[in-house]
C-alpha positions in Angstrom: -5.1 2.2 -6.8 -6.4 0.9 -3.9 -4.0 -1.2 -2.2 -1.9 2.4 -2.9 -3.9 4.2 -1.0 -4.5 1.6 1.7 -1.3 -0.3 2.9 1.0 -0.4 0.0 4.0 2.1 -0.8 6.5 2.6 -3.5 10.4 2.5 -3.0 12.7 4.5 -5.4 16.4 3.9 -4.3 17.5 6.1 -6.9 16.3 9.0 -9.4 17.6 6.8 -12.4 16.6 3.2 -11.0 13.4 1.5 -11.2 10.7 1.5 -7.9 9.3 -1.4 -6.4 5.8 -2.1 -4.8 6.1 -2.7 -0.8 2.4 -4.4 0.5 2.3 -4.9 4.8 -0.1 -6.1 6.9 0.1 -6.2 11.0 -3.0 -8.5 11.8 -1.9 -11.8 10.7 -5.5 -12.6 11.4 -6.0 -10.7 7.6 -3.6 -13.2 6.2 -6.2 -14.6 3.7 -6.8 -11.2 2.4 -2.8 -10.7 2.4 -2.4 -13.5 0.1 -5.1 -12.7 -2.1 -3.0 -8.9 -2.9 0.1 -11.0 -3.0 -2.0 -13.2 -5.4 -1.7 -10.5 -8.1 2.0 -9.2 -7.3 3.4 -12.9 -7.7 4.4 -12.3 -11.5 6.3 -8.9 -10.2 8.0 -10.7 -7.2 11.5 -12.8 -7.9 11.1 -16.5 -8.8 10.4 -18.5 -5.7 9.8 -15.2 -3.7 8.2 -16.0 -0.1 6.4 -13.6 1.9 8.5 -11.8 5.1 6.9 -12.6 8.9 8.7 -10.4 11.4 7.3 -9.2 14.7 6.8 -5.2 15.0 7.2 -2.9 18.4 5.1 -0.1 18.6 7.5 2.4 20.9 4.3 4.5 21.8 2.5 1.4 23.6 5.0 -0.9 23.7 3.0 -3.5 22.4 4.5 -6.0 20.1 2.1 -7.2 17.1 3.6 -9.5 14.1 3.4 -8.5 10.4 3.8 -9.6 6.9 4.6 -8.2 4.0 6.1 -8.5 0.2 8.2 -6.5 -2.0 7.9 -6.9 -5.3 11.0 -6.5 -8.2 12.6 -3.1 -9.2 10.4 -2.5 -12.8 9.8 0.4 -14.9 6.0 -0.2 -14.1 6.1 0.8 -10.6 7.3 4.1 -11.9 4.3 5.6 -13.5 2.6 4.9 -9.9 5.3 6.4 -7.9 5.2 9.4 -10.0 1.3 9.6 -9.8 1.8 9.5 -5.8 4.9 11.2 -4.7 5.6 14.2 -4.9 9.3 15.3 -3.4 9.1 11.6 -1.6 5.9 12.1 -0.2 2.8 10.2 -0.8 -0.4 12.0 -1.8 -3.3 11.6 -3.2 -3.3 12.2 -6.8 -6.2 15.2 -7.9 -7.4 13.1 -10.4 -8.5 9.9 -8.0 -12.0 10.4 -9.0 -10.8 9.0 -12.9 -8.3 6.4 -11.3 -10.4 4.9 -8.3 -12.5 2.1 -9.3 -15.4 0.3 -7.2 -12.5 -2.5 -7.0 -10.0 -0.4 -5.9 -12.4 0.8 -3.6 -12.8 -2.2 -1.9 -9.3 -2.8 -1.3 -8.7 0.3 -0.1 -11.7 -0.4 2.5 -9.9 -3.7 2.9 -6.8 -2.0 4.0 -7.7 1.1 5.8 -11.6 0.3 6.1 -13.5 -0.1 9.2 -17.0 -0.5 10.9 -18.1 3.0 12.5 -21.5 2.8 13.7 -24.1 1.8 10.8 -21.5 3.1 8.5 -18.1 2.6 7.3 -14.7 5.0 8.2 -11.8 4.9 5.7 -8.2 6.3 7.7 -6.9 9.2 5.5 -5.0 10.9 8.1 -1.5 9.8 6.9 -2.1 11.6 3.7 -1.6 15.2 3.1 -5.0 17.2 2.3 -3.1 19.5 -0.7 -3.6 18.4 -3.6 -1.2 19.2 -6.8 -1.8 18.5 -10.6 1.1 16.6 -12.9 
């Protein structure tokens, strides 16, 4: 749950096929981290699957940062979550996060979109929408 809410998404290329798990990170200085997430993806990536370095422009500052990421296989696992967080290919927040969300998902999601604010701590929501829908 939390990587899903942090820096993961989920590909469908199709309505009948199977969706895949897409994890990215732009520091490279979070690499550990990265591999620790891509620790527990392994057994859903392809045999001998390496992580993907490529180097990112951001067109509104014109800076260029590198990134990593995985992709794991097309399964009938990654469904379930897809359907639990897209609705008409848009990601959202499911209404029932409060049952899903655990302490440990909670720390990844701090992880990805977590950051130091003061005495306190600032999780970015902004990319999600703020209506909520029920399955």
């Amino acid at each position: 749950m939390g990587v899903l809410l942090g820096d993961a998404h989920i590909v469908r290329r199709s309505s009948t096929g199977n969706s895949r798990l897409v994890y990215a990170q732009t520091a490279i200085a979070h690499k550990e981290y990265f591999n620790y997430v891509y620790s527990f993806f392994i057994p859903f990536c392809d045999k001998d699957y390496t992580p993907q370095s490529r180097l990112i422009r951001d067109n509104r500052t014109k800076k260029i940062y590198s990134a990593i990421s995985f992709t794991t296989m097309q399964l009938p696992c990654f469904n379930e979550f897809r359907k639990m967080f897209y609705l008409l290919n848009v990601k959202r927040v499911p209404c029932n996060i409060y049952e899903l969300l655990t302490p440990r998902g909670l720390a990844f999601w701090i992880m990805d979109d977590g950051s130091r604010h003061g005495d306190g701590l600032h999780i970015s929501v902004y990319a999600f929408l703020t209506k909520m829908w029920t399955n």
